[in-house]
C-alpha positions in Angstrom: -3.2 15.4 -8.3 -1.9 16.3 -5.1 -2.2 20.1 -3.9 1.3 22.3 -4.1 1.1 23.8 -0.7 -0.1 20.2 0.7 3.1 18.5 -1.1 5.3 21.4 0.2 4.3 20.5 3.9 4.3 17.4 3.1 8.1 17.0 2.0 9.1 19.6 5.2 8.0 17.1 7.1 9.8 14.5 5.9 13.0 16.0 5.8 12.8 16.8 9.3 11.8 13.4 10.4 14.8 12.0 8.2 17.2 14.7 9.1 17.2 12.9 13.0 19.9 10.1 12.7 18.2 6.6 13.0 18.5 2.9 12.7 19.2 3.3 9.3 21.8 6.1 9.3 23.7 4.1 11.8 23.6 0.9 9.4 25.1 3.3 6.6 27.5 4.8 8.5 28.9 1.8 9.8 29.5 0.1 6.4 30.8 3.4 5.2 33.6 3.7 8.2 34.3 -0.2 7.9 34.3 -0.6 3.8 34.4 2.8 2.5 32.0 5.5 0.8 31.2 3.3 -2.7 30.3 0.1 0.0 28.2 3.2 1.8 26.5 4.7 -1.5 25.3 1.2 -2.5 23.9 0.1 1.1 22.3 3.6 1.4 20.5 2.3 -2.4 19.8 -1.1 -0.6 18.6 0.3 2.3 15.6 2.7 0.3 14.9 0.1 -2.6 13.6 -1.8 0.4 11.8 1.1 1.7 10.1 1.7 -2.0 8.8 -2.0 -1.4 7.1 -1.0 1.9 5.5 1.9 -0.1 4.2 -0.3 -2.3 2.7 -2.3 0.6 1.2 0.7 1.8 -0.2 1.9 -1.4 -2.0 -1.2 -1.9 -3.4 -1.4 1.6 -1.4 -4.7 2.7 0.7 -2.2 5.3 -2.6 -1.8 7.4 -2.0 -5.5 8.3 1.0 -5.0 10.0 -0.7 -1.8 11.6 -3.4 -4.4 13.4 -1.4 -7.4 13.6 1.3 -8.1 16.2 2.2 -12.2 14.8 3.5 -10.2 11.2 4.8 -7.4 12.9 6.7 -9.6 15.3 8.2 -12.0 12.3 9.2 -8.7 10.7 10.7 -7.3 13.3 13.0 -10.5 14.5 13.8 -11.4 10.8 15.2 -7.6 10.0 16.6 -8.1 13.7 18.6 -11.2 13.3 19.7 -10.4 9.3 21.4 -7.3 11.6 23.1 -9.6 14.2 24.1 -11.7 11.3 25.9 -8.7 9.4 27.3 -7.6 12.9 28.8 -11.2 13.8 30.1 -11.2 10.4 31.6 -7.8 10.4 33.6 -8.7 13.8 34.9 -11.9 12.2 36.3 -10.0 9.5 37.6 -6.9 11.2 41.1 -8.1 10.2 40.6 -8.4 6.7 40.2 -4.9 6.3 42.8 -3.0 4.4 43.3 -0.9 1.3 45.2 -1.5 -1.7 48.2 0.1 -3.6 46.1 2.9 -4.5 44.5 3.7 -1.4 41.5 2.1 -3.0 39.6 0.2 0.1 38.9 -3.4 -0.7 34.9 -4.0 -0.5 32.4 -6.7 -0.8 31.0 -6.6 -4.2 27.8 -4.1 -5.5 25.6 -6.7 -5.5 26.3 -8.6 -2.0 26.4 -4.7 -0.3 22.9 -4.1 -2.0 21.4 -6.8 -1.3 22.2 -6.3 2.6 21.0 -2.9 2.2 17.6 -4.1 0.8 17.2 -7.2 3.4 17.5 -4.7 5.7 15.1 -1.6 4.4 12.6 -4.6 3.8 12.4 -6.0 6.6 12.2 -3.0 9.3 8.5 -2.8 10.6 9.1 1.1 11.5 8.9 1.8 7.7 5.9 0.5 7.8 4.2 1.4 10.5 5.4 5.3 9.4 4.2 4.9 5.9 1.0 3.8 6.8 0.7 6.7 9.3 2.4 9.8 8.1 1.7 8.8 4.0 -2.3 9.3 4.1 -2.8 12.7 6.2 -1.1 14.1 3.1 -3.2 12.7 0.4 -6.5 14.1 -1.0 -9.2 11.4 -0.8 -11.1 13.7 -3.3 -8.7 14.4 -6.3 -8.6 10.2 -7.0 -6.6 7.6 -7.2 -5.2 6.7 -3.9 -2.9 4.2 -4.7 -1.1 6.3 -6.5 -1.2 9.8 -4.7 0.4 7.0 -1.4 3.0 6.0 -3.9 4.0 9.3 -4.9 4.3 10.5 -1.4 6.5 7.4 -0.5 8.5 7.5 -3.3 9.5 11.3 -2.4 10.1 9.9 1.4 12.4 7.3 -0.1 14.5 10.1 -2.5 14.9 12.2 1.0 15.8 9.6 2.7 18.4 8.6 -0.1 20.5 11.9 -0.6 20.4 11.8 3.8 21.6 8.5 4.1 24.0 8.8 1.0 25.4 11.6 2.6 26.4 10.5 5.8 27.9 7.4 4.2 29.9 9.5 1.9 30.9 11.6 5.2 31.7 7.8 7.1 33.7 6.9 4.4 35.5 9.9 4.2 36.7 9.1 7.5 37.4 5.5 6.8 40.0 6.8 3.6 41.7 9.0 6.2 42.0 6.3 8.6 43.5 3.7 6.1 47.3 4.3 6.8 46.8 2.2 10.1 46.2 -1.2 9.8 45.1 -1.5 13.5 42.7 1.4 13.2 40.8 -0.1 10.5 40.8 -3.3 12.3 39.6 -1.6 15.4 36.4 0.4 13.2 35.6 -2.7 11.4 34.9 -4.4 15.2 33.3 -1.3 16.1 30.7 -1.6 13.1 30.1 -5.1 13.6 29.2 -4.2 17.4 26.8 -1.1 16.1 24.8 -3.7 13.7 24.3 -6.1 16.6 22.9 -3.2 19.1 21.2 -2.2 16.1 19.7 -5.9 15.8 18.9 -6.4 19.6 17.6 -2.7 19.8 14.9 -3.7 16.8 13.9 -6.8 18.3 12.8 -5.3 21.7 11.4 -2.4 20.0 7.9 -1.8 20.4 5.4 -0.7 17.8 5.5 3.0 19.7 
């Protein structure tokens, strides 16, 4: 359906746009240094089963709506925005509570809570969009067909980049996090810290422009 050499260009592209830490790298990473690289793995599968909704979207033309309106893009972009300064505020409140057990084992939310943060939070950035709906159709071939699916394709390979990137700086985060564990204080200290990225990350978002 979709050309080799086009898909090959196509997926360079991406990785290099992915490879620049973001928003979403920054989320990841925090978790990972404040609950450890499992708590990071599962946000980092949040974070993109949001993003493979906003493909969707896309695919089915409903992404071209927040392309020409500023009302949805503005809810978007303040909901995502204060889900962020809720997870930050949160995050501070808690610092203390970090610590690890016998084992060395950190003590995290559950898999479900972590992924659904993740998603909330892949979902509801208006960037994703906006970048679908941009980057997604200069690499699809009007003439082979089936348009829908030749956008979905392409997003879903976006999504799996952006997956094994994010994954891997979590993993790298909560490396760090493991090493750090003997100290009570430190981990109290980096679970303040992460709740302070997650709000910059919140108020950052909601002055963001669609540039």
């Amino acid at each position: 359906m979709i050309e080799l050499d086009r898909l090959a260009v196509f997926v360079t592209a991406v990785a290099v746009l992915i490879a620049v830490p973001g928003p979403s790298v920054l989320f990841v990473v925090s978790r990972g240094v404040a609950l450890g690289r499992r708590a990071a793995v599962f946000t980092a599968v949040g974070n993109e089963a949001g993003l493979l909704v906003q493909v969707a979207l896309v695919a089915f033309g409903l992404g071209s709506i927040v392309e020409r309106s500023m009302l949805v893009f503005s809810l978007l972009k303040f909901a995502g925005a204060l889900y962020l300064v809720y997870l930050g505020v949160q995050a501070w409140r808690n610092r203390r509570l970090l610590a690890v057990s016998d084992d060395g084992t950190p003590k995290t939310e559950s898999a479900g809570r972590i992924l659904r943060e993740g998603f909330v939070v892949g979902v509801s950035n208006p960037k994703g969009l906006l970048i679908f709906t941009a980057v997604l159709p200069q690499f699809m071939d009007p003439a082979a067909g089936h348009v829908p699916l030749q956008l979905l394709l392409l997003g879903a390979i976006c999504v799996l980049i952006a997956l094994i990137s994010d994954a891997s700086w979590g993993l790298l985060a909560g490396t760090a996090r493991n090493w750090l564990s003997g100290s009570p204080r430190r981990l109290s200290c980096i679970g303040g810290a992460s709740g302070v990225v997650m709000v910059g990350l919140g108020i950052r978002l909601a002055f963001s422009s669609r540039d």
